[in-house]
FIPA-581439 format. One record per residue: residue in three letters; chain; x, y, z of N, C-alpha, C, O in turn. Coordinates in Angstrom, 1 decimal. Each point is the difference from the previous one (the first is absolute). Layout:
N
> ALA,A,X,Y,Z,X,Y,Z,X,Y,Z,X,Y,Z
...
This chain:
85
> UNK,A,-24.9,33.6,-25.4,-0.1,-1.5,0.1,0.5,-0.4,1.4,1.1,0.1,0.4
> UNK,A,-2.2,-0.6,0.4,0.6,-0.2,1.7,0.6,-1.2,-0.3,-0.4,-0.6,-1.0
> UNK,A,1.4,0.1,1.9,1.2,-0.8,0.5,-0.9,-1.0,0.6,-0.9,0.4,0.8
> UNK,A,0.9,-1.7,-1.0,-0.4,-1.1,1.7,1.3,0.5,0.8,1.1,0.5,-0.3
> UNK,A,-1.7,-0.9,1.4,1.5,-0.1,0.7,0.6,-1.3,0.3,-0.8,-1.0,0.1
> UNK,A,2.2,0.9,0.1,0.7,-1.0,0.0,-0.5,-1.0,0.7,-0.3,0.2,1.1
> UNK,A,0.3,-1.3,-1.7,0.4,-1.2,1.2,0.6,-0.2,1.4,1.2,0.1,0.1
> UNK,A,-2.0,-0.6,1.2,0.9,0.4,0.9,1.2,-1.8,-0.1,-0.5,-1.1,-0.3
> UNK,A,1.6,1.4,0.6,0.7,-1.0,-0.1,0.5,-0.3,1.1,0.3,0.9,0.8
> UNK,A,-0.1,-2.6,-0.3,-0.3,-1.0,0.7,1.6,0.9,1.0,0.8,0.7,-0.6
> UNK,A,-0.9,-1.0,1.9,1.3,0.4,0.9,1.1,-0.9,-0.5,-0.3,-1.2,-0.2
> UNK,A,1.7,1.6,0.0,1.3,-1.0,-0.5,0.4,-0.4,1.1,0.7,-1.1,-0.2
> UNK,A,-0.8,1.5,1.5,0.0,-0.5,1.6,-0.9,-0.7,0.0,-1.1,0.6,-0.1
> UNK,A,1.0,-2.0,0.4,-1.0,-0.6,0.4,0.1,-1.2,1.2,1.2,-0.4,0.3
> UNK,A,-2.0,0.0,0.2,0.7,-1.0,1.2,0.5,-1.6,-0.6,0.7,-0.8,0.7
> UNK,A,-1.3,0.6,-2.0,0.7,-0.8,-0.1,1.3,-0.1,-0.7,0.8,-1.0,0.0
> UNK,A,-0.6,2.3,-0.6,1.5,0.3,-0.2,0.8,0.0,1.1,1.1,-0.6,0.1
> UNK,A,-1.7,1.3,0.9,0.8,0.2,1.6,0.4,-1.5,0.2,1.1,-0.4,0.1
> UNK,A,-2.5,-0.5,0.1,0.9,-1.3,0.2,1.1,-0.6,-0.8,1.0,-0.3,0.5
> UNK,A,-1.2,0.2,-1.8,0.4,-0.1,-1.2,2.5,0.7,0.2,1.1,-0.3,-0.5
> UNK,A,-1.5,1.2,1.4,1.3,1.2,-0.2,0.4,-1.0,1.3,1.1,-0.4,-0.2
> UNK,A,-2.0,0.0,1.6,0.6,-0.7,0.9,0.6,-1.2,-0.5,1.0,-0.3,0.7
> UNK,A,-1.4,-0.4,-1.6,0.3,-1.5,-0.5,1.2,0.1,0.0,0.8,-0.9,0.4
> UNK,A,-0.6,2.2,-0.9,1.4,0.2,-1.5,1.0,0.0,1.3,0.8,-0.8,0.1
> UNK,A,-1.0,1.9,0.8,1.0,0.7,0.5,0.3,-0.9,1.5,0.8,0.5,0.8
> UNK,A,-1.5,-1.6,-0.4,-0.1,-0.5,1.3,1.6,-1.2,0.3,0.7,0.0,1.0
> UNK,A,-0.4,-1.3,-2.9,1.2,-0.3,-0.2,1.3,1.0,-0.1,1.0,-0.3,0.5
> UNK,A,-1.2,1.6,-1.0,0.9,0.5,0.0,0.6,0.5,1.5,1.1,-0.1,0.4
> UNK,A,-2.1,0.7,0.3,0.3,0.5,1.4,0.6,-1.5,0.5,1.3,0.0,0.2
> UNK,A,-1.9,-0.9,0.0,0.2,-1.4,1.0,1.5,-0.1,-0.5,0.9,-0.1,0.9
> UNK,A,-0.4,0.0,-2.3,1.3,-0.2,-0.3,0.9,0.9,-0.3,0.9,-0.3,-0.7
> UNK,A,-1.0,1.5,1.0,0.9,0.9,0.1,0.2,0.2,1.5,1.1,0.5,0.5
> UNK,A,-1.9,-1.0,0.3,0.6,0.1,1.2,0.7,-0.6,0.7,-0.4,-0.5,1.0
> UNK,A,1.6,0.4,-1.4,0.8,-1.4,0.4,-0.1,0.2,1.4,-0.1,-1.2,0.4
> UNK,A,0.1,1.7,0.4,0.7,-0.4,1.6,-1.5,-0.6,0.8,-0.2,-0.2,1.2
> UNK,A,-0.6,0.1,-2.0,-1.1,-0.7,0.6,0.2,-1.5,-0.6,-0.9,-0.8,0.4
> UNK,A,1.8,0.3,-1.1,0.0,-1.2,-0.1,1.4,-0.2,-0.4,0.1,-0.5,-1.2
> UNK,A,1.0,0.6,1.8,1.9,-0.1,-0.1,-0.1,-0.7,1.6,0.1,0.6,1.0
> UNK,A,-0.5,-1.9,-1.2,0.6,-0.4,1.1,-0.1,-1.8,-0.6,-0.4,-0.3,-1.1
> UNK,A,0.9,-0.5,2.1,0.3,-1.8,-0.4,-1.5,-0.2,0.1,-0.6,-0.2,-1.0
> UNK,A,-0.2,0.1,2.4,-0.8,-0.6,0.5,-0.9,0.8,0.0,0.0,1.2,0.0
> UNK,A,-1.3,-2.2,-0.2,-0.4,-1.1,0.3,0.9,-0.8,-1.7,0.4,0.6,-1.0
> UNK,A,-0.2,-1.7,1.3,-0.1,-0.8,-1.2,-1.3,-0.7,-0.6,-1.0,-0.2,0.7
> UNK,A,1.2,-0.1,-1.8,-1.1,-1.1,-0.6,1.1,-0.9,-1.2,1.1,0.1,-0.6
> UNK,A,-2.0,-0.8,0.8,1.3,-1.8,-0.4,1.4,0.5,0.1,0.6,0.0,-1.1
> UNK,A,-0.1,0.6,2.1,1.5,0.1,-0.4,0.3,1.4,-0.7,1.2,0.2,-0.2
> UNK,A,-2.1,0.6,-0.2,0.3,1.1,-0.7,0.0,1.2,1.1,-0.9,0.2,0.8
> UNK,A,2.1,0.6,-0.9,-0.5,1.1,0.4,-0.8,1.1,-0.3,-0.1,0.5,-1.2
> UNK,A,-0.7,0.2,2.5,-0.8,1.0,0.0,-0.1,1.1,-0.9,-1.2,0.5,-0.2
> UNK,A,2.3,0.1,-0.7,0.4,0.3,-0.8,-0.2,0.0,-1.5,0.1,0.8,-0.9
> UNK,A,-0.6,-2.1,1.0,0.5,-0.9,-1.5,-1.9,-0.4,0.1,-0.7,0.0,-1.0
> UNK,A,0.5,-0.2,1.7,-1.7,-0.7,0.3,-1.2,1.3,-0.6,-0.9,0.0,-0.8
> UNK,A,1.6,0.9,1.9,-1.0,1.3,0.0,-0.4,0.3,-1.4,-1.1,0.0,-0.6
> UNK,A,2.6,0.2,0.1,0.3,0.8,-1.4,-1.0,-0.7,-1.3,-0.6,0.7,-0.9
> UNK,A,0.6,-2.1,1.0,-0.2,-1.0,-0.9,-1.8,0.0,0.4,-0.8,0.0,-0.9
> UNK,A,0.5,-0.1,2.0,-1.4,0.1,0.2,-0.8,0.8,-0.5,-1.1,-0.2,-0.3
> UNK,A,2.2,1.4,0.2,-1.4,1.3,-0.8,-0.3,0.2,-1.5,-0.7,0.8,-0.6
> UNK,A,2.0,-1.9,0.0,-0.4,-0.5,-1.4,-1.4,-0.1,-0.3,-0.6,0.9,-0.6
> UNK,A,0.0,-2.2,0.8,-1.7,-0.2,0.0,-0.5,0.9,0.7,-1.1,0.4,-0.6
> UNK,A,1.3,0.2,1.6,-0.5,1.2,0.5,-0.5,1.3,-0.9,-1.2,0.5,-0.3
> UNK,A,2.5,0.0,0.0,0.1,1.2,-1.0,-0.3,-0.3,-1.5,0.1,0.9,-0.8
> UNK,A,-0.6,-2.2,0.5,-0.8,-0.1,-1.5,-1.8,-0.4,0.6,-1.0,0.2,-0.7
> UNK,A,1.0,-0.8,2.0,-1.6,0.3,0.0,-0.5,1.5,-0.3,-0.8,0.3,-0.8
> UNK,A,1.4,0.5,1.7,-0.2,2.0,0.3,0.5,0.3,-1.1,-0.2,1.2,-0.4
> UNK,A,0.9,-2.0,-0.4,0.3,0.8,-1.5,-1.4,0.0,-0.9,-0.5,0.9,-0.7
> UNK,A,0.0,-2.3,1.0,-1.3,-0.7,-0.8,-0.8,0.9,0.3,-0.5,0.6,-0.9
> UNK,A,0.1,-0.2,2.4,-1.2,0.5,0.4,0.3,1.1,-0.1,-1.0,0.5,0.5
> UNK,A,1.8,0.6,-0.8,-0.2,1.1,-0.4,-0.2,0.4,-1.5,-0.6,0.9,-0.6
> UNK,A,1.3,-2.3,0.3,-0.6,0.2,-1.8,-1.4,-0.3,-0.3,-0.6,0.5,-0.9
> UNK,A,0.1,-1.4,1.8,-1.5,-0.3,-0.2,-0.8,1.4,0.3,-0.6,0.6,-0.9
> UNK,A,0.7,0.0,2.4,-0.3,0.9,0.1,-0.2,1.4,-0.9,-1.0,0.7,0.0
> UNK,A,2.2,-0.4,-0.7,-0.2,1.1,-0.9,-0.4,-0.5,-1.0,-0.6,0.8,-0.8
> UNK,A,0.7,-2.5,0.2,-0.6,0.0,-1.4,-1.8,0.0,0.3,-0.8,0.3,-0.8
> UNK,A,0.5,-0.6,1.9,-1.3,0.0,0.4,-0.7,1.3,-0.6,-1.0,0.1,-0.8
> UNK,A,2.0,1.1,1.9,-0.4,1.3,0.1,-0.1,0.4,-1.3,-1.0,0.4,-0.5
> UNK,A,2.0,-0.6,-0.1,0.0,1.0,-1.9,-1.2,-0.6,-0.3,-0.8,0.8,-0.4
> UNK,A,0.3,-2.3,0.5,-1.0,-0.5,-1.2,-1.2,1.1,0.8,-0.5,0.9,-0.7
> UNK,A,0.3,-1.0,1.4,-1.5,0.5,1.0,0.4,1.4,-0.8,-0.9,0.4,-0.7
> UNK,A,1.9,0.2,0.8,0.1,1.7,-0.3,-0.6,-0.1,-1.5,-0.9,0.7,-0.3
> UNK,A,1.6,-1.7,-0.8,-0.4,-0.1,-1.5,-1.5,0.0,-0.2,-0.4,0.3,-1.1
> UNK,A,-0.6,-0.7,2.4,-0.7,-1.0,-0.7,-0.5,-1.1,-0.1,-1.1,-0.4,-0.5
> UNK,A,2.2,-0.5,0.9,0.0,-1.2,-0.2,-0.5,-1.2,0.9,-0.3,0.2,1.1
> UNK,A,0.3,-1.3,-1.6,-0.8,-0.9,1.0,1.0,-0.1,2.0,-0.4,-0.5,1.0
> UNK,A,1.3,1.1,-1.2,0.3,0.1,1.5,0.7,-1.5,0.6,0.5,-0.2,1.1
> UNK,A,-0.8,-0.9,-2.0,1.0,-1.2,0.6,1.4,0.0,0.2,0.5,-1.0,0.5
């Protein structure tokens, strides 16, 4: 009784994961690197540089959170099958 042969299956590296891995990993590098942003100045309203930076990448780091999650939920539907929205 001959075998079909397997399915070939889709690469787990893909570029939109690659971007998807940049999203993730771009807040963490910017704020783990403190001595790129440990200083007073520039200010904004009165706030130090410090305090501004940090607080900025809040909305920052949940858009690239968003769009990496869009990104892979995109990818799995397309991998299922599915309509790909």
């Amino acid at each position: 009784m001959p075998q079909s042969p397997p399915t070939p299956r889709p690469p787990v590296v893909t570029p939109s994961r690659v971007v998807a891995a940049v999203c993730l990993i771009a807040p963490m590098v910017a704020l783990l690197w403190v001595d790129s942003y440990s200083r007073l100045t520039p200010r904004f309203i009165g706030i130090p540089f410090f305090y501004w930076y940090q607080m900025a990448w809040v909305p920052v780091a949940a858009a690239l959170t968003y769009t990496a999650y869009a990104l892979v939920r995109r990818e799995e539907r397309a991998r299922k099958g599915g309509d790909g929205k």
